[in-house]
C-alpha positions in Angstrom: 23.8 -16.7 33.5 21.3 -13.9 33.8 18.0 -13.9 35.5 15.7 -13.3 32.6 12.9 -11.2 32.6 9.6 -10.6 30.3 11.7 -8.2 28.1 14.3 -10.2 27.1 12.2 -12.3 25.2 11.4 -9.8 22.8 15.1 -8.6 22.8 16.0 -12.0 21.7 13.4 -12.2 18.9 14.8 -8.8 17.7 18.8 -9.9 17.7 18.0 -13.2 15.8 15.8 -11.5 13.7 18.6 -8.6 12.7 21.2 -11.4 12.7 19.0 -13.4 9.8 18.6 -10.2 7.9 21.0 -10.2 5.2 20.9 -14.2 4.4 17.4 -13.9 4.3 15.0 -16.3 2.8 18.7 -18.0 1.1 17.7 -21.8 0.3 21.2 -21.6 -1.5 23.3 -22.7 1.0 26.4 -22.8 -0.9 25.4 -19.3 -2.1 25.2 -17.9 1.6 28.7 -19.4 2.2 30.1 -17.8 -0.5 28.7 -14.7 -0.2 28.7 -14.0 3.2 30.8 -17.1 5.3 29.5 -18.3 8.5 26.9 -14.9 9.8 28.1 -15.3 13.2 27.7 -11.5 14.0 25.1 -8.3 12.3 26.2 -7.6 9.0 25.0 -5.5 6.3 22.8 -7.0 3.1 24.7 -7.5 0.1 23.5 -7.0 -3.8 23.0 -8.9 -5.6 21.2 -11.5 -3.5 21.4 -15.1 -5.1 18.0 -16.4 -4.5 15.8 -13.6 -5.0 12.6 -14.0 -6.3 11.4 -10.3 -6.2 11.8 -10.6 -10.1 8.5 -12.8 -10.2 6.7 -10.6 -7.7 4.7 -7.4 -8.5 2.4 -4.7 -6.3 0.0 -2.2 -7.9 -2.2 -1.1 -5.2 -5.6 0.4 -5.8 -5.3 3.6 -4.9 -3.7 6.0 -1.9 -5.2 3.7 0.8 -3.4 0.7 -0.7 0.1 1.7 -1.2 2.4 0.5 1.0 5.7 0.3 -0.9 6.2 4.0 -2.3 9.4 4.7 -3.3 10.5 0.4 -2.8 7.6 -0.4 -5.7 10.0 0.4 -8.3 12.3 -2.5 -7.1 9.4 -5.3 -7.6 9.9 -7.6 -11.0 13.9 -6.8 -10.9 16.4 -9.5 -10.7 18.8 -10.1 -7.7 17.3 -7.3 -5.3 17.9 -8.2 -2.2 14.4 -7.6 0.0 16.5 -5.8 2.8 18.6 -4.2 0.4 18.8 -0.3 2.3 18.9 -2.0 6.0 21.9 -1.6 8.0 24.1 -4.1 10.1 21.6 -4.9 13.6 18.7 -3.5 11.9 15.7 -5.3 11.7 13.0 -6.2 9.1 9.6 -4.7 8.3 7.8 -7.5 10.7 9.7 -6.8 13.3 9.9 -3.0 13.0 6.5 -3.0 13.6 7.0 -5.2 16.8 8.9 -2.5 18.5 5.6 0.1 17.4 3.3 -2.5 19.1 5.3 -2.7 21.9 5.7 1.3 22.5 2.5 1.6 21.8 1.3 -0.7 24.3 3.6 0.7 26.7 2.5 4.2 26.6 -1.0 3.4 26.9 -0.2 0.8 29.4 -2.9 -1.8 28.0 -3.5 -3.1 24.4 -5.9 -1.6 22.0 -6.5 -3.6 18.9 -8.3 -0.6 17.2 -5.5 2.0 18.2 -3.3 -0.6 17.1 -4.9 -1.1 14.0 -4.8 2.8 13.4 -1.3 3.2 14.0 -0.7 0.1 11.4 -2.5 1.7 9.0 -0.5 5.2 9.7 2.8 3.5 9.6 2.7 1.3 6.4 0.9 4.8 4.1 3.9 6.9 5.7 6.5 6.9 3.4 10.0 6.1 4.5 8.8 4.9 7.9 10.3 1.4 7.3 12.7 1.7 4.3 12.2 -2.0 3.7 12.1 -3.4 0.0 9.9 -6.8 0.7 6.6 -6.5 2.7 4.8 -9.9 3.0 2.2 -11.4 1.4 -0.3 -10.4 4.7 0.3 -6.8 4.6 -0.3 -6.7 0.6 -3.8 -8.9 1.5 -4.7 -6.5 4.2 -3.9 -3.0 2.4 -5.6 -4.4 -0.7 -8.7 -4.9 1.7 -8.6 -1.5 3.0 -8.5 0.0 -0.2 -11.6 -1.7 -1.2 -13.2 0.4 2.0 -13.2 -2.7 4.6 -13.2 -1.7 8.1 -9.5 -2.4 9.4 -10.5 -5.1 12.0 -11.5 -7.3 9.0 -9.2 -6.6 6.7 -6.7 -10.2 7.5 -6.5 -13.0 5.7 -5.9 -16.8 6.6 -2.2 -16.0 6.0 -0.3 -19.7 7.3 3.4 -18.3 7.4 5.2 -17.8 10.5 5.4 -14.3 10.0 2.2 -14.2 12.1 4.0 -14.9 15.4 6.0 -12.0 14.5 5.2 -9.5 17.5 3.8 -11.9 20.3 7.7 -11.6 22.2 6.3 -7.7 21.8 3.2 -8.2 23.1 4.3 -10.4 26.2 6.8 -8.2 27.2 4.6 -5.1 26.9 1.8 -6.8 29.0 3.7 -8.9 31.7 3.3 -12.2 32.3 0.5 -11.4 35.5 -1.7 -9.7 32.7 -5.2 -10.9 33.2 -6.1 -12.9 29.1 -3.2 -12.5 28.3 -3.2 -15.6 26.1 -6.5 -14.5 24.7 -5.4 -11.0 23.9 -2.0 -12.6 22.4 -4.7 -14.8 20.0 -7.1 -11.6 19.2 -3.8 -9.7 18.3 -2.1 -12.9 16.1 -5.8 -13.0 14.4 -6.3 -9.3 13.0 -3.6 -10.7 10.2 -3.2 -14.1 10.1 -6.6 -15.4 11.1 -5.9 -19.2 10.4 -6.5 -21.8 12.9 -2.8 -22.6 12.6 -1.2 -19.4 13.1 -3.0 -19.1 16.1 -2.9 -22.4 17.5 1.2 -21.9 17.1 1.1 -18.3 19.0 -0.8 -19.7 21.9 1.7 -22.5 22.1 4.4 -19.7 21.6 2.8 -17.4 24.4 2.4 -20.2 27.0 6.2 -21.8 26.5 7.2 -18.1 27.1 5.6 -17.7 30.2 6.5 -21.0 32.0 10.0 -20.6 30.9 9.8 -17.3 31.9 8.8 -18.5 35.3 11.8 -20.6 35.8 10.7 -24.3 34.3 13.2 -25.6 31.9 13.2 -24.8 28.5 13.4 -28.1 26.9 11.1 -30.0 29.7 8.4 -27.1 28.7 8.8 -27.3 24.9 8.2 -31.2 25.4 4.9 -30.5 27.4 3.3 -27.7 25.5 4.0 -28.2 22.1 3.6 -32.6 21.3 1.7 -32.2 19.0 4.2 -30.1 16.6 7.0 -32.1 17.6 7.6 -34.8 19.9 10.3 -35.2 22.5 11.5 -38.6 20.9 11.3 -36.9 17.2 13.8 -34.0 18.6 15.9 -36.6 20.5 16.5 -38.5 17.1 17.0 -35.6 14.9 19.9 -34.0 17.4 22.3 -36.7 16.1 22.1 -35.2 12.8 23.0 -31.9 11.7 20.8 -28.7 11.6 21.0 -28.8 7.7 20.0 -32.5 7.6 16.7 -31.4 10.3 15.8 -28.0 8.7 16.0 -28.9 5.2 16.0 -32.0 5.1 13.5 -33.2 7.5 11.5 -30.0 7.9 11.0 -27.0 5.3 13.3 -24.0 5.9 10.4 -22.3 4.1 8.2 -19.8 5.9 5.0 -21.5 5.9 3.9 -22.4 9.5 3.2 -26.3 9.2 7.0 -26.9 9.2 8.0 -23.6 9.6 7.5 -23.6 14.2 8.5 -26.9 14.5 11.9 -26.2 13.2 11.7 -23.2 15.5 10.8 -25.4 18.6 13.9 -28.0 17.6 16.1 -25.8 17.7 15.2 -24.1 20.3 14.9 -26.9 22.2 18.9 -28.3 20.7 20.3 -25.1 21.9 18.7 -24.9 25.3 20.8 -23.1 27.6 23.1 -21.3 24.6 20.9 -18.5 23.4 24.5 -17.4 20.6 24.8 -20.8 19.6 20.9 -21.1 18.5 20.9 -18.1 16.7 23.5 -18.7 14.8 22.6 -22.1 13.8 18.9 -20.9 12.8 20.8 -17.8 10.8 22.9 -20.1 9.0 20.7 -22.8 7.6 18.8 -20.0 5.7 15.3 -20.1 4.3 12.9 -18.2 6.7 15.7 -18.2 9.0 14.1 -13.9 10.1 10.5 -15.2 10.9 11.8 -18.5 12.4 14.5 -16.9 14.5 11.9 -15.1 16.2 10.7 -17.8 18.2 14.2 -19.3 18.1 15.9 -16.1 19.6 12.5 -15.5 22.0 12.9 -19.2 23.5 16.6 -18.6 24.2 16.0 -15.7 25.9 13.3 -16.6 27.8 15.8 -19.3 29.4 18.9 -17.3 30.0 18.7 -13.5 28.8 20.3 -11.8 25.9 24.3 -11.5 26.4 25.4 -8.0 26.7 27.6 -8.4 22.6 24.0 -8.6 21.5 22.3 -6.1 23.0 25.5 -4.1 21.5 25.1 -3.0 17.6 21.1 -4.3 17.9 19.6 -0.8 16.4 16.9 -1.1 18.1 17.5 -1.4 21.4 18.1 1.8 22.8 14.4 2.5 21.7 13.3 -0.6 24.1 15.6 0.5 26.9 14.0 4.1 26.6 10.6 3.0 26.0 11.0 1.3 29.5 13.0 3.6 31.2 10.8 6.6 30.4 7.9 4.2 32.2 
């Protein structure tokens, strides 16, 4: 087993994340199966995609400072488009694409900004082509429809409640380091210039502080059991691993995005797959819904216990950007 250190984190949130991709936000389970098998490895979205619901969905922004889907606006209100539809196999969603800017970002300045962070946001999402994804969530439509009516940036978020929000904290940490003074605090003002909810943020500082004692060398399950009772308790995950991950993420808990259910089906199975970082992945890929959003703090945890094997690293698009973004340090 590797040592891990503060990067692998965010490695792992990107892999689980780019695994998800194509079965994303599939509640059809049967559908998944038939479409795609068992995702065990990065593939490539497929069209049509079973479960879409971009067909209910329309964006008309109100003017240049609002449009954030360009050339992608013209899929909205179609049946069967799948929301990653011109992604490639290991590459990963809008959310996360915009981790690896915050964490380049943070790098080259070598603290965080929220305001240059905030500008370079804004710069990204008006560019066209920068992300070439088809779905952008419901927080980035709430905070572009903000700025177009002329708010200032830092209060353009909403009280978003999905899972989404924890999105870049894996980015953040591993930018920072685990000895950065607030980091915590700066982790929370980040989370909050989005998804200011007392949920969302309550779940990122409980997602930042399982990351850093893990990260120290504390066991992953023993840590998950300490900081994060009141999502789930230790007995509550003990009973739920003698049934399946279907029966526990579905059944007992939402697969759905929103965060109430949404992180503590992240924490189980992080905590059920202690210790086998492909195994955890894959389960979370598999039993669909949110399985992108939730598999980032599935894929983080993972990796914050024992590293990101070397067959993920391989075929993860992004990852020669990380590698070069710390190399050129």
């Amino acid at each position: 087993m590797m040592t891990p250190n503060s990067l692998d984190p965010f490695l792992g949130a990107l892999v689980a994340d780019a695994l998800a991709m194509p079965v994303h936000w599939y509640y059809d389970r049967m559908a998944l199966r038939r479409e795609y098998g068992r995702v065990d490895r990065f593939l490539a979205p497929k069209s049509p995609h079973a479960d879409s619901i971009l067909w209910r969905a329309s964006y008309t922004p109100l003017n240049d400072r609002g449009d954030i889907l360009h050339d992608q606006a013209q899929y909205w209100g179609r049946r069967g488009v799948h929301y990653h539809q011109f992604l490639a196999a290991g590459e990963n969603t809008l959310n996360l694409q915009l981790a690896v800017e915050l964490f380049e970002q943070v790098k080259a300045r070598g603290a965080y900004d929220a305001e240059a962070w905030l500008a370079h946001y804004i710069d990204f999402m008006l560019t066209p082509g920068r992300h070439r994804d088809t779905y952008v969530e419901e927080y980035h439509r709430a905070f572009f429809a903000n700025y177009a009516r002329g708010k200032k940036p830092a209060k353009c978020g909403i009280a978003d409640v999905h899972i989404g929000g924890l999105a870049q904290v894996p980015a953040l940490v591993a930018a920072l380091g685990l000895e950065t003074p607030a980091l915590r605090e700066t982790v929370r003002a980040h989370v909050a210039l989005t998804h200011d909810t007392p949920e969302v943020l309550a779940a990122a500082d409980v997602f930042t502080r399982v990351l850093v004692r893990t990260l120290a060398g504390e066991s992953l399950r023993t840590v998950i059991e300490a900081e994060a009772a009141e999502w789930v308790s230790a007995g509550r995950m003990s009973a739920w691993a003698l049934e399946s991950d279907e029966q526990v993420v579905g059944g007992r808990l939402s697969p759905a995005c929103y965060i109430k259910d949404a992180f503590p089906a992240a924490l189980y199975l992080a905590w059920k797959y202690a210790g086998d970082f492909e195994a955890g992945i894959i389960a979370n890929t598999n039993v669909g819904g949110d399985n992108c959003h939730r598999g980032v703090v599935v894929g983080a945890l993972l990796a914050a216990a024992q590293g990101v094997p070397e067959r993920w690293r391989t075929g993860l698009l992004a990852h020669a950007r990380i590698v070069g973004t710390v190399t050129a340090e």
